[in-house]
MIROFI-477123 format. One record per residue: residue in one letter; x, y, z of N, C-alpha, C in turn. Coordinates in pm, 1 decimal. Example, Ala and Ser with C-alpha at 12.3 -4.5 7.8 and 13.67 -1.06 7.14 Angstrom:
// MIROFI-477123
<r 'A',<1319.0,-569.0,780.0>,<1230.0,-450.0,780.0>,<1320.0,-330.0,780.0>>
<r 'S',<1285.0,-225.0,708.0>,<1367.0,-106.0,714.0>,<1290.0,3.0,787.0>>
***
This chain:
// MIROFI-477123
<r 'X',<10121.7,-2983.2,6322.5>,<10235.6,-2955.8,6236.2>,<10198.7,-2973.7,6088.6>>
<r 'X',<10100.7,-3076.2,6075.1>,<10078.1,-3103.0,5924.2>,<9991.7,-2967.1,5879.8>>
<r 'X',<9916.7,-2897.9,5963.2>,<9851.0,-2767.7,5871.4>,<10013.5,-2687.0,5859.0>>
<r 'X',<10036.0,-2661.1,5921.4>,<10203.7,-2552.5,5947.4>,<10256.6,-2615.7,5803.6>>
<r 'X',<10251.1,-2705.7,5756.5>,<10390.6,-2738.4,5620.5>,<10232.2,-2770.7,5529.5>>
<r 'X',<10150.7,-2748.2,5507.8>,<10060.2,-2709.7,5396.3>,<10055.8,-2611.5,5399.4>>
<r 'X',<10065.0,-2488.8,5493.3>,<10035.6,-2347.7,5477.4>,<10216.7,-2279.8,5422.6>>
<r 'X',<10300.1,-2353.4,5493.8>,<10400.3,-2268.3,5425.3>,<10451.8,-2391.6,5271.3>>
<r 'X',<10393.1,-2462.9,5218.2>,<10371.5,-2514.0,5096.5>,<10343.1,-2397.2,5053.4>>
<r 'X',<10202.9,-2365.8,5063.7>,<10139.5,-2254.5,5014.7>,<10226.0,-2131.7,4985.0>>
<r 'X',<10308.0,-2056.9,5122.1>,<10392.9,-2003.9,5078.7>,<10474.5,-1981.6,4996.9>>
<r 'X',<10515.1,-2116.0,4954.8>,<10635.9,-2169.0,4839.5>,<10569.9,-2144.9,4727.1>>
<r 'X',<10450.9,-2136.0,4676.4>,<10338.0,-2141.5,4535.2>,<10370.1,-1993.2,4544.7>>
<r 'X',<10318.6,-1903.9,4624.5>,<10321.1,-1745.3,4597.1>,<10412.3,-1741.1,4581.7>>
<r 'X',<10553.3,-1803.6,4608.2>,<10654.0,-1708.5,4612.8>,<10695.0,-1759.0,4465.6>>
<r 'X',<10705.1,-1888.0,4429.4>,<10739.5,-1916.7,4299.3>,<10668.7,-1841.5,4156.5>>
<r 'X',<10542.7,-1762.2,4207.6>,<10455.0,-1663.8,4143.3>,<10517.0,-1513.4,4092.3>>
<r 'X',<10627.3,-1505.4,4201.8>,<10685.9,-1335.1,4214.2>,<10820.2,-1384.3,4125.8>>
<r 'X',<10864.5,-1489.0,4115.7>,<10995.3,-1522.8,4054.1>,<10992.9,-1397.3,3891.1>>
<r 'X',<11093.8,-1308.9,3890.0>,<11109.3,-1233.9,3824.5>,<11126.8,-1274.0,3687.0>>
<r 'X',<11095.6,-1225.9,3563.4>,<11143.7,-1293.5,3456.9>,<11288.3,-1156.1,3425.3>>
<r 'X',<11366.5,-1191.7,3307.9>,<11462.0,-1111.2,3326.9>,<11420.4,-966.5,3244.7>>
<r 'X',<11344.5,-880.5,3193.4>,<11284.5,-778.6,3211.3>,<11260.1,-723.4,3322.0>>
<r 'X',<11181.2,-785.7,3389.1>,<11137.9,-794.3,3500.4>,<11257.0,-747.0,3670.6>>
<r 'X',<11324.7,-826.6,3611.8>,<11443.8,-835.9,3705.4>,<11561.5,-731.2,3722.7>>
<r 'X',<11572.8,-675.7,3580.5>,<11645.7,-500.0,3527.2>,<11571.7,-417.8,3554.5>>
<r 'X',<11436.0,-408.0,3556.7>,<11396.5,-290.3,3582.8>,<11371.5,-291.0,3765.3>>
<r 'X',<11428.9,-404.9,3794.1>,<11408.9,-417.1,3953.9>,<11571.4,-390.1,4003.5>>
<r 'X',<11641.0,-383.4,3913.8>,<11745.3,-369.0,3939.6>,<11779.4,-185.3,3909.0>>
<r 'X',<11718.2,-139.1,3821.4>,<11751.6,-24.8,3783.9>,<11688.2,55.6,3895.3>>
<r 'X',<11566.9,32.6,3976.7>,<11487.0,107.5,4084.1>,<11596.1,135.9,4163.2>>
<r 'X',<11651.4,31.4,4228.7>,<11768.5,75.7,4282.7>,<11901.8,88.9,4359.8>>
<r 'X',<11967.7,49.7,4176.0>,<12067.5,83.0,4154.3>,<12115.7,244.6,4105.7>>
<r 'X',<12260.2,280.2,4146.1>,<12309.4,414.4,4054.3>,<12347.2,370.4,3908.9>>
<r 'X',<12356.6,245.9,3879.2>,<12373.7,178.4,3734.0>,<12289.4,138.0,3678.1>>
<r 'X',<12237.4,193.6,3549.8>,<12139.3,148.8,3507.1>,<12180.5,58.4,3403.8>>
<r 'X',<12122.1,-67.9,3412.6>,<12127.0,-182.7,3329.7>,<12051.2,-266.9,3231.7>>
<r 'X',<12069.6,-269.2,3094.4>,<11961.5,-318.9,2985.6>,<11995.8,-442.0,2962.8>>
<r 'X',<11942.0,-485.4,2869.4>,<11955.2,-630.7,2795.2>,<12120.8,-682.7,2797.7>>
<r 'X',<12198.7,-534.2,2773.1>,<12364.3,-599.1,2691.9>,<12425.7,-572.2,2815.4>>
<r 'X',<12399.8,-504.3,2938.8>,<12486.5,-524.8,3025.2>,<12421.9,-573.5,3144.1>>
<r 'X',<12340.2,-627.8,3172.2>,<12257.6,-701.5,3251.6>,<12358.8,-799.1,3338.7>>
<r 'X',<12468.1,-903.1,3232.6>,<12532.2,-984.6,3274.6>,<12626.4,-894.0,3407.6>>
<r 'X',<12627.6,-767.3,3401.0>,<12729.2,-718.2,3485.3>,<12689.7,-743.5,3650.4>>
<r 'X',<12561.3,-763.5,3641.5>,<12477.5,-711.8,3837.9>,<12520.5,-863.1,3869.3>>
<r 'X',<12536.9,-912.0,3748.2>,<12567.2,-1104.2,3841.6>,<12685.7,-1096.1,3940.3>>
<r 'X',<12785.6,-1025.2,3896.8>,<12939.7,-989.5,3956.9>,<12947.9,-867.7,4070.0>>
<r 'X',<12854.8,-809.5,4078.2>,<12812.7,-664.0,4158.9>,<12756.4,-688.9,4296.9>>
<r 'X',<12836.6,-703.9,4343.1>,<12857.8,-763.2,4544.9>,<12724.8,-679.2,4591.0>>
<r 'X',<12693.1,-562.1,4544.2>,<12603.3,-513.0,4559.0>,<12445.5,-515.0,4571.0>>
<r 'X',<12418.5,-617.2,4486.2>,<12345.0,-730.8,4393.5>,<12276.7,-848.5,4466.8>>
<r 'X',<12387.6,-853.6,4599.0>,<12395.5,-994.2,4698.0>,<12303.9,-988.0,4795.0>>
<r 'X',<12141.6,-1034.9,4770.8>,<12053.4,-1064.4,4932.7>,<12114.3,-1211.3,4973.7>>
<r 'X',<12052.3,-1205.5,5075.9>,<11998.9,-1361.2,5163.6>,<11909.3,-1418.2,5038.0>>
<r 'X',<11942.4,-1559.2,5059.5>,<11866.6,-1615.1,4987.3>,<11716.9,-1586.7,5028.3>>
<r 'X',<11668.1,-1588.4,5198.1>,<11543.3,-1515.5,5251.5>,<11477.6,-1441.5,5213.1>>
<r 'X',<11528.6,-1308.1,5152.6>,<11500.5,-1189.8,5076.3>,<11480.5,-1253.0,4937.3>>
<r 'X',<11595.1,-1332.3,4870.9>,<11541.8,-1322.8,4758.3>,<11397.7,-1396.1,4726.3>>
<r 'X',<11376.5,-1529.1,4778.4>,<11253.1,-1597.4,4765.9>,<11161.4,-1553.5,4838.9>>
<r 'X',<11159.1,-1454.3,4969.1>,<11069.3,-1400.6,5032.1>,<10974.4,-1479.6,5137.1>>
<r 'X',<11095.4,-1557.7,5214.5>,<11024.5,-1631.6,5278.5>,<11140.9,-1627.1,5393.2>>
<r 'X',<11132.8,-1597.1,5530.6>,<11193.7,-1644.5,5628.7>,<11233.7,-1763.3,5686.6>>
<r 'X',<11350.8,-1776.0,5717.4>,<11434.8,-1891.4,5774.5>,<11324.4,-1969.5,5833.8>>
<r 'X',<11317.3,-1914.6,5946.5>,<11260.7,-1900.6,6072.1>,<11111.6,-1959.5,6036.9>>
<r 'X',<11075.4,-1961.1,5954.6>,<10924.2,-2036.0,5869.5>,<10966.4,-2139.2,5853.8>>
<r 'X',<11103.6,-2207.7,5822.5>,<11106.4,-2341.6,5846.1>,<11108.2,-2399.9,5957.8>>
<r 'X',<11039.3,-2512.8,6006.0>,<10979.3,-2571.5,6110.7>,<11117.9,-2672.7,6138.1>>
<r 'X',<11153.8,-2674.5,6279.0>,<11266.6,-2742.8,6367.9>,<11251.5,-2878.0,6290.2>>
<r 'X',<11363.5,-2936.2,6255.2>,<11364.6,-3070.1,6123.8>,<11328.0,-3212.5,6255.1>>
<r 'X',<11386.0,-3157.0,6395.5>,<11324.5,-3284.1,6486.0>,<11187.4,-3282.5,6512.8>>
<r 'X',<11090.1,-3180.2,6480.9>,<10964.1,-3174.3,6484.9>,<10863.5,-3261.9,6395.3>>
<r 'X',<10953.0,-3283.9,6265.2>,<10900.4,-3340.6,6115.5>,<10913.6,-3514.3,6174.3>>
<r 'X',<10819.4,-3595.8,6097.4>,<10795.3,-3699.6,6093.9>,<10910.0,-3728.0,5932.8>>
<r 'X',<10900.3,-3813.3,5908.8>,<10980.5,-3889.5,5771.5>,<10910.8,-3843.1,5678.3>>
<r 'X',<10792.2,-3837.3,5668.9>,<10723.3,-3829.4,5587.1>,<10715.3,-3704.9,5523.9>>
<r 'X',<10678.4,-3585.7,5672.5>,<10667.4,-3476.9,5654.5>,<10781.2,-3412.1,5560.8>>
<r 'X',<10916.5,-3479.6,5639.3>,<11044.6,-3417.4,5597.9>,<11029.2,-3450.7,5439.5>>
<r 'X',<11010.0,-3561.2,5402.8>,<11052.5,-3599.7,5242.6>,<10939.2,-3504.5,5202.6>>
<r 'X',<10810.9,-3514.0,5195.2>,<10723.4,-3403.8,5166.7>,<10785.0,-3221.9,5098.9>>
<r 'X',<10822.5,-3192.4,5275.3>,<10865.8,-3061.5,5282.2>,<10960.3,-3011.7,5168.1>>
<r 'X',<11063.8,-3127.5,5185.7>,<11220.6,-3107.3,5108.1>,<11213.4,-3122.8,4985.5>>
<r 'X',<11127.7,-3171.9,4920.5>,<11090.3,-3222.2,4790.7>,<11015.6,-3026.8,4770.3>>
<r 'X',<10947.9,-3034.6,4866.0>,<10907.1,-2870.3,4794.7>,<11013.9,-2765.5,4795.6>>
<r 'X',<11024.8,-2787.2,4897.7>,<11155.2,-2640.3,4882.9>,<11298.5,-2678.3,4740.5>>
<r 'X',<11319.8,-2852.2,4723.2>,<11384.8,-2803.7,4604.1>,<11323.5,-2731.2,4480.4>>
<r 'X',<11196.2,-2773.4,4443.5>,<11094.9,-2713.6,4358.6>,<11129.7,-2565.6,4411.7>>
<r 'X',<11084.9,-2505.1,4496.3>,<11096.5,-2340.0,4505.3>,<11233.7,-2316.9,4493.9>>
<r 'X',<11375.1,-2357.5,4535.5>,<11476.0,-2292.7,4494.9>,<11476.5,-2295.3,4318.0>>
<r 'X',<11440.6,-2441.5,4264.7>,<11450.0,-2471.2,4170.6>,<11359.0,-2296.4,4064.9>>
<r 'X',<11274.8,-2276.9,4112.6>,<11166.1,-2210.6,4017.3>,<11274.3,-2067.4,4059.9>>
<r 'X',<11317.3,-2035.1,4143.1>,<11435.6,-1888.2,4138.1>,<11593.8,-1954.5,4134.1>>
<r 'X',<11571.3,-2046.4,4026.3>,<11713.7,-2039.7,3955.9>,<11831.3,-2075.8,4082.6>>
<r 'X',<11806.1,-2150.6,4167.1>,<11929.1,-2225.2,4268.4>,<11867.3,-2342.7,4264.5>>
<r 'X',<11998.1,-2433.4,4211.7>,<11998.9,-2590.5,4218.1>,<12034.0,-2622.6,4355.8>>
<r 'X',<11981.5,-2710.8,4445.2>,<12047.7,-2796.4,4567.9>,<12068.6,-2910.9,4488.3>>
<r 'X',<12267.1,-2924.5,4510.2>,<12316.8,-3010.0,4432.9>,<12381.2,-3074.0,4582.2>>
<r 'X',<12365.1,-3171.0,4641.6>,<12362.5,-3249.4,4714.3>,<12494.4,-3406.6,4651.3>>
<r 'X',<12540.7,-3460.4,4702.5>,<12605.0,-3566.8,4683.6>,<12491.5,-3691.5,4746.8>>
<r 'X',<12438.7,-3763.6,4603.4>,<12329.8,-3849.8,4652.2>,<12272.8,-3905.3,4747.4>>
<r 'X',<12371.6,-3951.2,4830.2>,<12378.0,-4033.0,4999.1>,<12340.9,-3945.0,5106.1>>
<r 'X',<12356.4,-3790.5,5103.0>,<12320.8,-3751.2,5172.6>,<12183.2,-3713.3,5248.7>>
<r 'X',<12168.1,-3796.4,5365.5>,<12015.7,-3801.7,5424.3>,<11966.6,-3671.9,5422.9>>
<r 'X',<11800.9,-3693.5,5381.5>,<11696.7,-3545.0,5363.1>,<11763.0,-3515.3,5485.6>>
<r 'X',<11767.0,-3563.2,5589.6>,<11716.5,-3418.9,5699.0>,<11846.0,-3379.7,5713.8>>
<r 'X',<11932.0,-3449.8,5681.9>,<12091.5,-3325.9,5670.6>,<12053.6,-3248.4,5576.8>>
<r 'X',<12013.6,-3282.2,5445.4>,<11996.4,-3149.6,5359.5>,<11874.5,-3082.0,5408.5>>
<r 'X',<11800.9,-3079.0,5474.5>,<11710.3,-2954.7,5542.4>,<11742.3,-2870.6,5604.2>>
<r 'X',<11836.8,-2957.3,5712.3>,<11900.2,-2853.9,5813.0>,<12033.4,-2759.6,5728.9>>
<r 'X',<12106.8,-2809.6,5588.6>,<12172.2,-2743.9,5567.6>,<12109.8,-2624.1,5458.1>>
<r 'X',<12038.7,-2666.7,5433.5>,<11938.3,-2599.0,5327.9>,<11891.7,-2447.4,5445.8>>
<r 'X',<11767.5,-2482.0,5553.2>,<11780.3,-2376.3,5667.3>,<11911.0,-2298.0,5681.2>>
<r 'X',<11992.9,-2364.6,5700.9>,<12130.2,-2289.7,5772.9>,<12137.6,-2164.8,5628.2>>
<r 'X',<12134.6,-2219.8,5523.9>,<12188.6,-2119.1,5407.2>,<12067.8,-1984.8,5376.7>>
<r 'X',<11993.3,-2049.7,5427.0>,<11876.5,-1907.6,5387.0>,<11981.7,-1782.4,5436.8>>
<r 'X',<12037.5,-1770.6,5499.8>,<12075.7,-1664.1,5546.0>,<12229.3,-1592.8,5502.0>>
<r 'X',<12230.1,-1675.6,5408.2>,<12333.9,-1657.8,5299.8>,<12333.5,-1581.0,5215.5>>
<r 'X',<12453.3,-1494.1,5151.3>,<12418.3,-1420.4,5065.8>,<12444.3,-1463.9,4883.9>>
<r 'X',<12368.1,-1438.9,4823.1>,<12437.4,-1493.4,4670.3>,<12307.9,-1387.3,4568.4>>
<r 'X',<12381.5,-1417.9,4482.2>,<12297.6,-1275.5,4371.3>,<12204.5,-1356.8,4251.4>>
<r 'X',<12046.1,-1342.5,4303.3>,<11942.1,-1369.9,4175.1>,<12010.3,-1336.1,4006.5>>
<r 'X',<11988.9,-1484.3,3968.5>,<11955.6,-1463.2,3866.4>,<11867.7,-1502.3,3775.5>>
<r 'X',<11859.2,-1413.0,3697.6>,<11686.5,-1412.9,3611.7>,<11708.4,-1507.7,3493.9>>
<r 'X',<11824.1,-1571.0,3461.6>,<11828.9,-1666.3,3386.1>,<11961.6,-1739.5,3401.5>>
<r 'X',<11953.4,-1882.5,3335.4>,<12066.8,-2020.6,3409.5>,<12013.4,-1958.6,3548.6>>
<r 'X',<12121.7,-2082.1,3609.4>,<12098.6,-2136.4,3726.6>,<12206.7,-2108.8,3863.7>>
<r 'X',<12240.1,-2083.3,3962.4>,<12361.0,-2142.7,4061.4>,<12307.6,-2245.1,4058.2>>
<r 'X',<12461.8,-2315.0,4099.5>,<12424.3,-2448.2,4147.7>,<12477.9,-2392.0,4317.0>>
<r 'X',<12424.3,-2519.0,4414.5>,<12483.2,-2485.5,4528.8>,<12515.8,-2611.7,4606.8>>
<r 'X',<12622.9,-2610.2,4589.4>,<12657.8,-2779.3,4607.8>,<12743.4,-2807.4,4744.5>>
<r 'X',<12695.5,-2704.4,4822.8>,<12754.1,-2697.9,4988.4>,<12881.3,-2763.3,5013.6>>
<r 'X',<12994.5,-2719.2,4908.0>,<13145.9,-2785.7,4956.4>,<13137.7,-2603.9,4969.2>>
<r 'X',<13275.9,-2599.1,5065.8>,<13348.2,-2496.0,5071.6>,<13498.9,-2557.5,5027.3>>
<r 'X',<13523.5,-2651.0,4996.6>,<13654.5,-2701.9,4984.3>,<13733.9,-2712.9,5049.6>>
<r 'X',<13698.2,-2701.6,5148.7>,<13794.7,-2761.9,5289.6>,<13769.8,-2897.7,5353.4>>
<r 'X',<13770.8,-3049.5,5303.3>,<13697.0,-3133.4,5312.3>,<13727.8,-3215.2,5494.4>>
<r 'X',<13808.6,-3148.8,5556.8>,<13852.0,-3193.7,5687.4>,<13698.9,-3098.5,5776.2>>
<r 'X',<13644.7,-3004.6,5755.9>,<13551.4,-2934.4,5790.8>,<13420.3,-2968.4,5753.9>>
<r 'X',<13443.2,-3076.5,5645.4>,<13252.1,-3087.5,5591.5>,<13150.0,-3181.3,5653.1>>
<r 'X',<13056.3,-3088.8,5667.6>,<12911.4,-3168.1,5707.9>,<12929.2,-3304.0,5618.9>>
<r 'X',<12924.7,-3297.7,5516.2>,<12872.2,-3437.1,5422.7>,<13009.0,-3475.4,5398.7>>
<r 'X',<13068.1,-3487.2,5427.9>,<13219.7,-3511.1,5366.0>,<13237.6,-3728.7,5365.5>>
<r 'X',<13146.8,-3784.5,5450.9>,<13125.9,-3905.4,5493.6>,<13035.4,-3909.4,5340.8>>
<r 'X',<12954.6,-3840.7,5303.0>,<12817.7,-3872.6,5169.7>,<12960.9,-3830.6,5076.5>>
<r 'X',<13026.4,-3785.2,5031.1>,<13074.9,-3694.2,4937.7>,<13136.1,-3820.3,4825.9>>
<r 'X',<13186.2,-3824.0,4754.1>,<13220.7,-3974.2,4711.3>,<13397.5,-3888.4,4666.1>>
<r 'X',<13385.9,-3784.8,4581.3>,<13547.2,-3654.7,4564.4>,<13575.6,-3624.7,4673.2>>
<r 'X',<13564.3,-3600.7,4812.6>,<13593.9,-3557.2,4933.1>,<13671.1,-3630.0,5001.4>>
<r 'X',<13593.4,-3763.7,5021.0>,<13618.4,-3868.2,5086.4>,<13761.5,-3926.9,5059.5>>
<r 'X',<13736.1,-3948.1,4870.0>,<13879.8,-3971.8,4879.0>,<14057.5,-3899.3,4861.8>>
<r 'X',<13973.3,-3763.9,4962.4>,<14102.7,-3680.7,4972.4>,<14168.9,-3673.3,5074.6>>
<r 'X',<14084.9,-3729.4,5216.4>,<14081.8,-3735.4,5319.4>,<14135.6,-3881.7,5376.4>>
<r 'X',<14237.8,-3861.5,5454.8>,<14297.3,-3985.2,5510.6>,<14231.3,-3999.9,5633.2>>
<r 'X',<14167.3,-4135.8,5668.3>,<14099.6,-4175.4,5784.1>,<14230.2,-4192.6,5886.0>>
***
């Protein structure tokens, strides 16, 4: 397992390599789109449903490349998770987590979202701070410290 999470490390380096700059990112947008978009209306593809991969697609790395989180040792996991925030981090998505919450919940929720849709952007940031706002439904809602106290035990 330890070659498997150095080689898709590795993965994470190339892919943080392809991260678009925003030139870069319009004329990837203009290939194809029917809207062609420059410097002054660029801000528009952020709002353009159209716009929306998997996070998978956008970093170019499959779910499914992440390795089963009961397979990982402690070590491995803090290792792993520490990289993949670095790679969301380098394509502009924050994992904004509520502090308490244990790595391997945020791995497994981190996995679950690859397959999510949300729209690159080539400059600032999403944040992605896994509330949906329904706090009777949340994974972390026990870590949450605003959640918690909305919720009557």
């Amino acid at each position: 397992m330890q070659r498997y999470i150095e080689q898709l490390i590795e993965e994470f380096e190339i892919s943080k390599s392809r991260v678009p700059n925003k030139k870069e990112w319009i004329d990837r947008l203009n290939a194809t789109s029917s809207k062609q978009y420059n410097e002054n209306n660029s801000f528009e593809a952020y709002t353009d449903p159209i716009n929306e991969k998997k996070i998978a697609e956008i970093i170019g790395i499959a779910s499914n490349n992440f390795p089963p989180e009961k397979r990982l040792t402690d070590e491995q996991l803090d290792t792993l998770f520490t990289e993949i925030e670095k790679l969301f981090l380098s394509w502009h998505f924050i994992l904004d987590f509520p502090d308490a919450v244990p790595i391997r919940l945020r791995y497994c929720m981190v996995h679950k979202l690859m397959n999510n849709k949300f729209i690159f952007m080539a400059e600032g940031n999403v944040h992605l701070d896994f509330c949906g706002g329904l706090c009777e439904y949340c994974e972390i809602l026990k870590y949450c410290p605003s959640g918690s106290e909305n919720v009557e035990d």
